[in-house]
C-alpha positions as CSV (number, residue, x, y, z in Angstrom):
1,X,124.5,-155.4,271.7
2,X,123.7,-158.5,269.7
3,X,120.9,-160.2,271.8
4,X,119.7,-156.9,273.8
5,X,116.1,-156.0,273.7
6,X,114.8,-152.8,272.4
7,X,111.7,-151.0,272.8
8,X,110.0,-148.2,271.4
9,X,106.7,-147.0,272.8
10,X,104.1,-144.2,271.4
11,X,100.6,-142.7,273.1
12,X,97.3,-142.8,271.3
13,X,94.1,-141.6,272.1
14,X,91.5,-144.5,271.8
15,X,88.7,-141.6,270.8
16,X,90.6,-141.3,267.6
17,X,89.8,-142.9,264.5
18,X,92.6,-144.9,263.0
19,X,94.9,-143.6,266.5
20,X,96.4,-147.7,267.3
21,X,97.3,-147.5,263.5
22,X,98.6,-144.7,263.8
23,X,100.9,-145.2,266.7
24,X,102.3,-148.5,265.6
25,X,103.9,-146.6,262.7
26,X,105.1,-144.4,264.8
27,X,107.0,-147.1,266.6
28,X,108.2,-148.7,263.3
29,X,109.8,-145.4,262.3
30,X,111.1,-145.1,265.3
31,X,112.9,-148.7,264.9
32,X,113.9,-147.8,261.6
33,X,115.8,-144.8,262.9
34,X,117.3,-146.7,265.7
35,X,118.9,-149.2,263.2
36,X,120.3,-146.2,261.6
37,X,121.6,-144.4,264.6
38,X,123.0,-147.6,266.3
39,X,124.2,-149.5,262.8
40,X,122.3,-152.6,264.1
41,X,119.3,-154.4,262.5
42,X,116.4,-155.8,264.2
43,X,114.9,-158.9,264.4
44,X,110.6,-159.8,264.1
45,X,108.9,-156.6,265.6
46,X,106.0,-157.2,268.0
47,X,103.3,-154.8,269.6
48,X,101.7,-154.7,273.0
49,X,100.0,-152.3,274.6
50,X,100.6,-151.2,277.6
51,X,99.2,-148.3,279.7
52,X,101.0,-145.8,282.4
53,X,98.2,-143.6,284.5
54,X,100.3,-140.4,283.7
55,X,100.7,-141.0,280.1
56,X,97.6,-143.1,279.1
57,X,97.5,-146.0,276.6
58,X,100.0,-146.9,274.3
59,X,101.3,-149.3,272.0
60,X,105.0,-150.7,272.6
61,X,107.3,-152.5,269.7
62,X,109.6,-154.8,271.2
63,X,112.6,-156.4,269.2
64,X,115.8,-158.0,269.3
65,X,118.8,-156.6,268.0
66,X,120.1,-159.9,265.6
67,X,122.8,-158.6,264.0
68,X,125.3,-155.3,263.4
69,X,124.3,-153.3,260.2
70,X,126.4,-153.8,257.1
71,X,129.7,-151.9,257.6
72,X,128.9,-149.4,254.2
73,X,126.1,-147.9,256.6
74,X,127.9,-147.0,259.7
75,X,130.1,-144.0,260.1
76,X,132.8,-146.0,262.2
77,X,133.8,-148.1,259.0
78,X,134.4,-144.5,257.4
79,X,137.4,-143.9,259.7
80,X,140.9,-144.8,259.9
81,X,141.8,-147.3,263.0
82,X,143.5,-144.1,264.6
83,X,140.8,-141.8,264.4
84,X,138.4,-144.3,265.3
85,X,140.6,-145.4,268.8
86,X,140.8,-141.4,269.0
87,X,136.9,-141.1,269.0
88,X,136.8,-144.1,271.1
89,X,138.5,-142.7,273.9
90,X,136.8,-139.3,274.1
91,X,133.5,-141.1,274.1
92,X,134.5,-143.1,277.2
93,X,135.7,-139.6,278.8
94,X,132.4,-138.1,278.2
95,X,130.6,-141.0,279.1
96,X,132.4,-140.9,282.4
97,X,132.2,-137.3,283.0
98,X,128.6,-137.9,282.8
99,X,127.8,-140.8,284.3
100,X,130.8,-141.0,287.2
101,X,131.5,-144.2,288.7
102,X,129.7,-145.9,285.7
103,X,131.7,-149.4,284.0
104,X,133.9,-148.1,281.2
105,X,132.3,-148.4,277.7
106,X,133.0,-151.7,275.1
107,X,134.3,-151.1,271.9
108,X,130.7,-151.9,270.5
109,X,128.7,-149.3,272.9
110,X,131.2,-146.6,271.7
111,X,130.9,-147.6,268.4
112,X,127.2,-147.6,268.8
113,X,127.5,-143.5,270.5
114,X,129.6,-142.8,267.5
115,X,127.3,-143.8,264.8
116,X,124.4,-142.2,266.3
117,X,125.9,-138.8,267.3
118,X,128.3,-138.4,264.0
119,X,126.1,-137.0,262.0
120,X,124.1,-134.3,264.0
121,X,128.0,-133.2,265.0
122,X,129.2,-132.9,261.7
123,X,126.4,-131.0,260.7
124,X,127.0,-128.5,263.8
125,X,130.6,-128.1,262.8
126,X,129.4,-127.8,259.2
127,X,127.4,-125.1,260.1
128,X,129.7,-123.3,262.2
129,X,131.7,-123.4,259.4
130,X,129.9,-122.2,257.2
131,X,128.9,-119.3,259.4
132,X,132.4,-118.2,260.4
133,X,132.8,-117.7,256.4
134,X,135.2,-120.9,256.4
135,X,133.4,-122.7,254.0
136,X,130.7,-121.9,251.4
């Protein structure tokens, strides 16, 4: 985790007024919600473009992931040491349902699947929930 490389890419039509501009914000949001779905926080950001003949031209951030995010903003710190070793395991059975033959999963990449999947689960199961007429 700490030292990987990350990149986040988005097209732009070079007809458009303002369209580089435009796309290099999209890339920054797009690093700001991978901090939040990983729990990790980026180092310097920096652009190229790049350009792919079935997808055209298009500007790429590239960073490097310096450090873990501070424990009050990822979901894993939320969770007691058996329910995070519970989650833990069932993300390296999924993981190797779905990718067979694959190297099992560290600690960190599972907590890393955690953080980012948590929320959009909890919401499903909120919702279900709520729908079933077990909650309000």
């Amino acid at each position: 985790m700490i030292g990987d490389r990350h990149q986040a890419a988005c097209t732009y039509n070079h007809f458009e007024a303002n369209s580089v501009r435009k796309a290099k914000m999209h890339v920054v949001k797009a690093f700001t919600d991978d901090e939040r779905a990983l729990g990790v926080v980026f180092g310097d950001l920096t652009f190229f473009e790049a350009v792919r003949p079935e997808e055209g031209p298009m500007i790429v951030g590239e960073a490097t992931i310096v450090r873990m995010a501070p424990s009050s903003t990822r979901i894993i710190h939320q969770l007691a040491p058996a329910e995070l070793a519970a989650l833990r395991a069932a993300t390296r059975r999924a993981h190797q349902r779905a990718n067979p033959g694959a190297d099992r999963l560290s600690d960190q990449a599972c907590d890393a699947i955690i953080d980012q999947r948590a929320p959009k689960t909890l919401e499903g199961m909120v919702k279900r929930a709520v729908e079933q007429g077990a909650m309000q």
